[in-house]
GULOLUM-731627 format. One record per residue (C-alpha): residue number from 1; residue in three letters; x, y, z. Coordinates in Angstrom, 3 decimals, always signed. Layout:
N
@num NUM	residu ALA	px X	py Y	pz Z
...
***
This chain:
243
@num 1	residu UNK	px -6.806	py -16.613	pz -2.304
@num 2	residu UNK	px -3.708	py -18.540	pz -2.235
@num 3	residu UNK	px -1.272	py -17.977	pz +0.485
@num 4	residu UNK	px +1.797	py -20.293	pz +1.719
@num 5	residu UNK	px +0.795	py -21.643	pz +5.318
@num 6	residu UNK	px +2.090	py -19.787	pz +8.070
@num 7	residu UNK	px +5.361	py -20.867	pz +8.908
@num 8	residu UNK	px +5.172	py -20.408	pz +12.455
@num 9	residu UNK	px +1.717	py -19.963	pz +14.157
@num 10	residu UNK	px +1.896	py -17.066	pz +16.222
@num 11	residu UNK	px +2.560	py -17.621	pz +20.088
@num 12	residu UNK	px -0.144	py -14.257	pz +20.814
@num 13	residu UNK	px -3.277	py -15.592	pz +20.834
@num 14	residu UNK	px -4.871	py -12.503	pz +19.638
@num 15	residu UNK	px -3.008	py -11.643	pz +16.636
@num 16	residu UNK	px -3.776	py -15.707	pz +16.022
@num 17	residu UNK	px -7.064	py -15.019	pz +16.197
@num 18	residu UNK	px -6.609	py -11.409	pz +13.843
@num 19	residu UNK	px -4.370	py -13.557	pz +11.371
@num 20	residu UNK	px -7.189	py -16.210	pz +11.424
@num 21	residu UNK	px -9.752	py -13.758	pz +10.867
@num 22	residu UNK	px -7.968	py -12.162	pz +8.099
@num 23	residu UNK	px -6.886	py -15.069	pz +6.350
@num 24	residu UNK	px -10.354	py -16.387	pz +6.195
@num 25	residu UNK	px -11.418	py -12.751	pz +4.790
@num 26	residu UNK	px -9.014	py -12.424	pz +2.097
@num 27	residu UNK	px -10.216	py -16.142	pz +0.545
@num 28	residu UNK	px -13.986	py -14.976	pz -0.083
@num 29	residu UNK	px -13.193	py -12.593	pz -2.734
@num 30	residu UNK	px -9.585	py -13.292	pz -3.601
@num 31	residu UNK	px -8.550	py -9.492	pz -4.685
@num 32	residu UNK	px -9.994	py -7.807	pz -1.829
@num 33	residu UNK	px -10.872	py -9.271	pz +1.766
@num 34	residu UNK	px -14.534	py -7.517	pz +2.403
@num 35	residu UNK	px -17.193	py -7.405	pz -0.142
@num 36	residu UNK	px -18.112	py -3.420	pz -0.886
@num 37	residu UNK	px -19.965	py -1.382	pz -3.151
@num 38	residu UNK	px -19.011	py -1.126	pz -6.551
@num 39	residu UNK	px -19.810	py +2.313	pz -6.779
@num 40	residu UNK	px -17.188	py +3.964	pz -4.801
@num 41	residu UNK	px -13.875	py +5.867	pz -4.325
@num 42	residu UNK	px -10.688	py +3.787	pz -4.110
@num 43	residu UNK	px -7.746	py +4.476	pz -2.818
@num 44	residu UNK	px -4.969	py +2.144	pz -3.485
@num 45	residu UNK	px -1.617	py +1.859	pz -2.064
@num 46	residu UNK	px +0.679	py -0.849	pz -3.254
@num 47	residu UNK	px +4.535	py -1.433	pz -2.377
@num 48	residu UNK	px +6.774	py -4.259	pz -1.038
@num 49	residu UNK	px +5.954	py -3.334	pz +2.435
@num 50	residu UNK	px +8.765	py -5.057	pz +3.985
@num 51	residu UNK	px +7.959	py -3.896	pz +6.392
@num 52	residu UNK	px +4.973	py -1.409	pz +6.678
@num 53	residu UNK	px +5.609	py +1.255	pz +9.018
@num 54	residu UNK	px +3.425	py +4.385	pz +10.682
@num 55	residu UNK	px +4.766	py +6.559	pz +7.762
@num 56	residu UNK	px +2.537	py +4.078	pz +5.227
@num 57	residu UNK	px -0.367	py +4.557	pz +8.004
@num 58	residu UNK	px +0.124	py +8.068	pz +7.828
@num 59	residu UNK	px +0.042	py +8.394	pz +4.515
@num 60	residu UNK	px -2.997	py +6.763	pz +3.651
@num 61	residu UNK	px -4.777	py +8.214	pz +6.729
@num 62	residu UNK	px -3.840	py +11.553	pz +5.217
@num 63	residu UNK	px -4.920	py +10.791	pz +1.564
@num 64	residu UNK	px -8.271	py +9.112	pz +3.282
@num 65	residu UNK	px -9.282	py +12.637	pz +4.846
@num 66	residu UNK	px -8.102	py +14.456	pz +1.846
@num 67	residu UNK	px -10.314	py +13.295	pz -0.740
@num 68	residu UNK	px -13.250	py +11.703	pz +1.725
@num 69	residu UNK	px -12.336	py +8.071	pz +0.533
@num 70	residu UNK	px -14.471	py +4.962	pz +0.989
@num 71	residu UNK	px -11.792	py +2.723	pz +1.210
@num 72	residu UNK	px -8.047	py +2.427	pz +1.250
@num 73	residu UNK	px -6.313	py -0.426	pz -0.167
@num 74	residu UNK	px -2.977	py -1.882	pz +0.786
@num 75	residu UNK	px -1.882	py -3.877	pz -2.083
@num 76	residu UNK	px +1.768	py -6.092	pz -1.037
@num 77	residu UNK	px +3.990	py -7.033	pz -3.981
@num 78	residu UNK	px +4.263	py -10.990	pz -4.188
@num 79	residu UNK	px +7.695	py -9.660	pz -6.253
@num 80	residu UNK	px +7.913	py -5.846	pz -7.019
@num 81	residu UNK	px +8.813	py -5.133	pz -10.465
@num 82	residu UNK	px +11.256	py -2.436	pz -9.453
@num 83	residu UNK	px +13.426	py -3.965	pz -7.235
@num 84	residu UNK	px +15.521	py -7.000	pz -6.952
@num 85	residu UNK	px +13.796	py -9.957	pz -5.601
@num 86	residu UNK	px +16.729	py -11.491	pz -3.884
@num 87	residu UNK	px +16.710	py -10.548	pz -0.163
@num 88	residu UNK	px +12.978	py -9.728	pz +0.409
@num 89	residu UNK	px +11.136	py -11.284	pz +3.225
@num 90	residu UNK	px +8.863	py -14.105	pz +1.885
@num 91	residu UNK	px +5.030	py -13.034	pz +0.596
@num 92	residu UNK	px +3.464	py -14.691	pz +3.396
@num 93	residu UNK	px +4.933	py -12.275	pz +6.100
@num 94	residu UNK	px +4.647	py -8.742	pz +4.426
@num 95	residu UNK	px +1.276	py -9.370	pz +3.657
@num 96	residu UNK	px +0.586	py -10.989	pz +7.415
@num 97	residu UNK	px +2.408	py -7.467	pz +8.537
@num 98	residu UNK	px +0.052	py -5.581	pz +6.741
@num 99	residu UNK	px -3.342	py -7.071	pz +7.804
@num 100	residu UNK	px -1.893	py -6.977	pz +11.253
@num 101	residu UNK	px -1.104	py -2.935	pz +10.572
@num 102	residu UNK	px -4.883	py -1.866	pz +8.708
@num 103	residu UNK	px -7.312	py -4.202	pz +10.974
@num 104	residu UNK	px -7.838	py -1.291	pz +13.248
@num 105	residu UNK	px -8.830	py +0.902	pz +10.897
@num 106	residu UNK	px -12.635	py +0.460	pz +9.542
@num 107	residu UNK	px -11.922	py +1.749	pz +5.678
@num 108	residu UNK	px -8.540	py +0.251	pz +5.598
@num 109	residu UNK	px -8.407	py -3.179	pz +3.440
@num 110	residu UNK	px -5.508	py -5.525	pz +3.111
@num 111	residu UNK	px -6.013	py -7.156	pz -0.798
@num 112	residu UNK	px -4.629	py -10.165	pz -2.008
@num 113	residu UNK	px -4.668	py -9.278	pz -5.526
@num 114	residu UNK	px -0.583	py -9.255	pz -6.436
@num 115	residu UNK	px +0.125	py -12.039	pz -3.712
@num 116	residu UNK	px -2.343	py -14.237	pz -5.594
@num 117	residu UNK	px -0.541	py -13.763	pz -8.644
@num 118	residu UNK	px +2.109	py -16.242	pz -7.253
@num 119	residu UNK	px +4.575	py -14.195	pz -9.639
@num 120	residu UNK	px +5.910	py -10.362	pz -10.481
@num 121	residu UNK	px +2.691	py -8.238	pz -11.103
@num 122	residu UNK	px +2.917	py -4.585	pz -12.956
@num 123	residu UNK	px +0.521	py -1.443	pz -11.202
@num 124	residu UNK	px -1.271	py -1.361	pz -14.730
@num 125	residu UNK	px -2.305	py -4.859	pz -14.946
@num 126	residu UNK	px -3.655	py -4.327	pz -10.924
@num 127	residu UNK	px -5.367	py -1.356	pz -11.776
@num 128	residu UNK	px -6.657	py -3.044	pz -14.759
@num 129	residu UNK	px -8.187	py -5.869	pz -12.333
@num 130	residu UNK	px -9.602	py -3.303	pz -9.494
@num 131	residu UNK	px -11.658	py -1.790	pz -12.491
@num 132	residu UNK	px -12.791	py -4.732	pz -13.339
@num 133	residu UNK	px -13.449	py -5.792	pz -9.807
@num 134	residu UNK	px -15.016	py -2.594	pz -9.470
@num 135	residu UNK	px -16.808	py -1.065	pz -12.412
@num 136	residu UNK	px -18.104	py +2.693	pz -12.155
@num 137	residu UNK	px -15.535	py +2.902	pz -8.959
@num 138	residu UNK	px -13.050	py +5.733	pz -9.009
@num 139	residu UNK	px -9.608	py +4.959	pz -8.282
@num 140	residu UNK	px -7.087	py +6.848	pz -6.651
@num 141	residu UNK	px -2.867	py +5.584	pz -7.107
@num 142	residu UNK	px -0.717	py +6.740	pz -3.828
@num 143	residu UNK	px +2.910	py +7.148	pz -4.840
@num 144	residu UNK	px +6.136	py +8.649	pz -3.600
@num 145	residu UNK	px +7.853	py +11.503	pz -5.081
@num 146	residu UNK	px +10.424	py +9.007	pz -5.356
@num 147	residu UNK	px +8.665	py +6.586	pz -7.720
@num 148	residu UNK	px +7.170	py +9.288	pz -9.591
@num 149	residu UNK	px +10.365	py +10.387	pz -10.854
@num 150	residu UNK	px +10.728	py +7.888	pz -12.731
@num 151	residu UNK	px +7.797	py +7.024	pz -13.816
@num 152	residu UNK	px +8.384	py +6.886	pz -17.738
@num 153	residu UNK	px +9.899	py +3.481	pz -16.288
@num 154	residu UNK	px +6.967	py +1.402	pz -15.352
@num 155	residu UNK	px +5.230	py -0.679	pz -17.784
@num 156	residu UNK	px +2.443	py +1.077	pz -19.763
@num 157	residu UNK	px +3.342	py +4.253	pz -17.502
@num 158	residu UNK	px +0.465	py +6.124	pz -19.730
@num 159	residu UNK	px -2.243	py +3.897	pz -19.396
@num 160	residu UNK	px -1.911	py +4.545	pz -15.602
@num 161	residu UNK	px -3.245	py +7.865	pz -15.936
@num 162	residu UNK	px -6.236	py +6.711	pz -17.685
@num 163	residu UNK	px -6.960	py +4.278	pz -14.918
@num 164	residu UNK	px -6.634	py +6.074	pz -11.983
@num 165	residu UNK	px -5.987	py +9.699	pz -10.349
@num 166	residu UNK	px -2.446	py +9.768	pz -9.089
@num 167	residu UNK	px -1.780	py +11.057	pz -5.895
@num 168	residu UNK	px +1.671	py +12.126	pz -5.350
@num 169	residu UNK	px +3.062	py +12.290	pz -1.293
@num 170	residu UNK	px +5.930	py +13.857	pz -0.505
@num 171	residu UNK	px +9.354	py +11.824	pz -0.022
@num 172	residu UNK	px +12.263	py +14.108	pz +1.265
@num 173	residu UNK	px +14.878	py +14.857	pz -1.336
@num 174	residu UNK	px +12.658	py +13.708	pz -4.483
@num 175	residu UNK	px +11.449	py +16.940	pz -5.517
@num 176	residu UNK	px +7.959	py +17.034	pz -7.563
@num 177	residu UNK	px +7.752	py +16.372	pz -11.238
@num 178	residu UNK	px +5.567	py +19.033	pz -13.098
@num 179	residu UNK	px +6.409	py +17.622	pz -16.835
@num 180	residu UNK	px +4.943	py +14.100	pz -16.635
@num 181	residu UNK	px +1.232	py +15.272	pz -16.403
@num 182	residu UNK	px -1.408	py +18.017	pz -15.372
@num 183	residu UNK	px -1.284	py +18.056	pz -12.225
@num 184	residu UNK	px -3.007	py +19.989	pz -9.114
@num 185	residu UNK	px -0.954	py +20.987	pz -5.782
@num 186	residu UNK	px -3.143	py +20.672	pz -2.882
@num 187	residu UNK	px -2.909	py +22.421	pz +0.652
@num 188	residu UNK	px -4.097	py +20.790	pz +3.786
@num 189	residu UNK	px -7.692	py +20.909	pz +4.632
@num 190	residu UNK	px -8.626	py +22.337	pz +1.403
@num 191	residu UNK	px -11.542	py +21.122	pz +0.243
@num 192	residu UNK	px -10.953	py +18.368	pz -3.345
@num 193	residu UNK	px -13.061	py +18.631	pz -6.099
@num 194	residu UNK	px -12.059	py +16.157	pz -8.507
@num 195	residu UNK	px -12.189	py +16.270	pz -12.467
@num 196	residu UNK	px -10.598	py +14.843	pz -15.724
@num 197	residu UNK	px -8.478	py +17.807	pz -16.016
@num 198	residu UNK	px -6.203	py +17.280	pz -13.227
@num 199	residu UNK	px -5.125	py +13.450	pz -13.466
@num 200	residu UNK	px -2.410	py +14.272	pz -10.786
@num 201	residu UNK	px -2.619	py +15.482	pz -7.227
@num 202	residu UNK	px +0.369	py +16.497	pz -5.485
@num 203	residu UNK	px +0.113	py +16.717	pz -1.433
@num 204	residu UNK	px +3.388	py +18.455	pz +0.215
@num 205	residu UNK	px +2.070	py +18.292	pz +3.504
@num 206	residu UNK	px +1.683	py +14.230	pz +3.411
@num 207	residu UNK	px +5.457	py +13.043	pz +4.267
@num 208	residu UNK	px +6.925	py +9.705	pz +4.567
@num 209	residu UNK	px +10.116	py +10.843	pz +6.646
@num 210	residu UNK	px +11.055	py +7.218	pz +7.161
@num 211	residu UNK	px +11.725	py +4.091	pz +5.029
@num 212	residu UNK	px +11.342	py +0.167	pz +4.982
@num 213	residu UNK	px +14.761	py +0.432	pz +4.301
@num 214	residu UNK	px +15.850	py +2.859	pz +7.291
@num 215	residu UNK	px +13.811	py +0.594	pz +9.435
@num 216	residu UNK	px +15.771	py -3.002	pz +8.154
@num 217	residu UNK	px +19.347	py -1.291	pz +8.083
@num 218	residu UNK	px +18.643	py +0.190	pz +11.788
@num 219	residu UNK	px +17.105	py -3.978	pz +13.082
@num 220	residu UNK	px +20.268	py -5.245	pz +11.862
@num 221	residu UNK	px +22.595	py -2.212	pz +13.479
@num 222	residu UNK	px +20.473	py -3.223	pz +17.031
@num 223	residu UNK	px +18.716	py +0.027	pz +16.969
@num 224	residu UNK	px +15.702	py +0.481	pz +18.416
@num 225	residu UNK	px +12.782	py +0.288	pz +16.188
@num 226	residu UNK	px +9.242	py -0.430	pz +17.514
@num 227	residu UNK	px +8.562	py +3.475	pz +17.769
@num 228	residu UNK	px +8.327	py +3.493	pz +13.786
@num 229	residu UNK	px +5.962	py +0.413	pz +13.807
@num 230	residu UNK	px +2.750	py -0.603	pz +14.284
@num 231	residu UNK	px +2.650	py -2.511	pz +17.828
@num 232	residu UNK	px +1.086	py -5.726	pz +16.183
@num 233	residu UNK	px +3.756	py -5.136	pz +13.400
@num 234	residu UNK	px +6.640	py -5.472	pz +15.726
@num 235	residu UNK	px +5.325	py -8.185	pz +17.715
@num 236	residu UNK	px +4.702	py -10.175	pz +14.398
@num 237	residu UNK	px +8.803	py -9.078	pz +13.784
@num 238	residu UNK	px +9.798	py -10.193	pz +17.100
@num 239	residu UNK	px +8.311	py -13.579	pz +17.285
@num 240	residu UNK	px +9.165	py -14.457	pz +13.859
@num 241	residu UNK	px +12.647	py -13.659	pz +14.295
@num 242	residu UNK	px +12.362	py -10.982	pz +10.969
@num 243	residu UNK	px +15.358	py -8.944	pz +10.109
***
């Protein structure tokens, strides 16, 4: 794993200790911080996380139950493909923010895979490297209604369907797209049974309500945030003077 040192050790000493812990994790197997079975169901959520919130926690929680997953992967950006670089907080402290946000939860995993990269990373070539990493596993992709609309834009958009089930979560005022693939809409607490047929899962009832960008625009307004974060997250915020 590479990972710029920590710019300011943290003043808490348990989320030193957590960040230690974590950092030390993450460097045994470079993509992913905790050696697992091979032959498993993946969920993988990836995104600039800048700066994770509840509504990713949600989310994944919600996806997790859905389809009985064995583990859920949050996969930062080092530099997202789809948005300008200029302005995001630095590598080192999204992905800090999100192993301070999963460690809680036992299937939850905070992967190094883009940071490592050291440079702007597609969602096909990462999904190309967690089959690798994990031959025989069976992936899952968590998007936004948002980022599935435009789809058609992302690198090698088709190959993504051949790599992983999509599963689509609802982000208010980006309707679903029913032309892009076949697709399945599921209802909650319905019981999954997946095949090739459906490559696409939609999932109304999973909402992300709130954004990274809500959350930044409200820090700088003085607004009142902590309620939409992860307590670690906004200590980590706090201290490091973030936003």
């Amino acid at each position: 794993m590479v990972l710029a040192a920590n710019p300011q050790a943290p003043d808490d000493p348990e989320e030193g200790a957590i960040l230690g812990c974590l950092w030390f994790r993450c460097g045994q197997k470079g993509a992913s911080w905790l050696e697992s079975p091979r032959y498993m169901r993946i969920a993988i959520l990836g995104g600039t996380f800048d700066p994770i919130h509840n509504g990713h926690l949600a989310a994944a929680q919600s996806v997790a139950e859905t389809f009985q997953v064995d583990e859920v992967h949050f996969v930062p950006a080092f530099s997202p493909p789809h948005k300008q670089s200029k302005g995001i907080t630095s590598p080192f402290h999204r992905f800090a923010m999100v192993a301070l946000a999963t460690v809680s939860f036992d299937h939850f995993r905070t992967s190094t895979i883009e940071v490592d990269a050291l440079e702007k990373r597609y969602t096909v070539e990462t999904l190309e490297t967690m089959k690798t990493i994990y031959p025989g596993a069976e992936l899952l992709f968590i998007i936004g209604t948002d980022m599935y609309q435009e789809i058609e834009t992302w690198k090698n958009f088709r190959r993504l369907f051949e790599l992983a089930h999509l599963v689509i979560v609802n982000r208010p005022g980006f309707p679903f797209r029913e032309d892009v693939a076949p697709f399945q809409i599921l209802h909650q607490k319905q019981n999954v049974s997946i095949s090739n047929d459906a490559t696409v899962f939609y999932l109304p009832f999973v909402q992300q309500p709130i954004s990274s960008t809500d959350i930044r625009d409200a820090r700088k307004q003085g607004a009142e945030i902590s309620h939409c974060l992860p307590p670690m997250v906004w200590n980590y915020i706090e201290r490091n003077k973030l936003y």
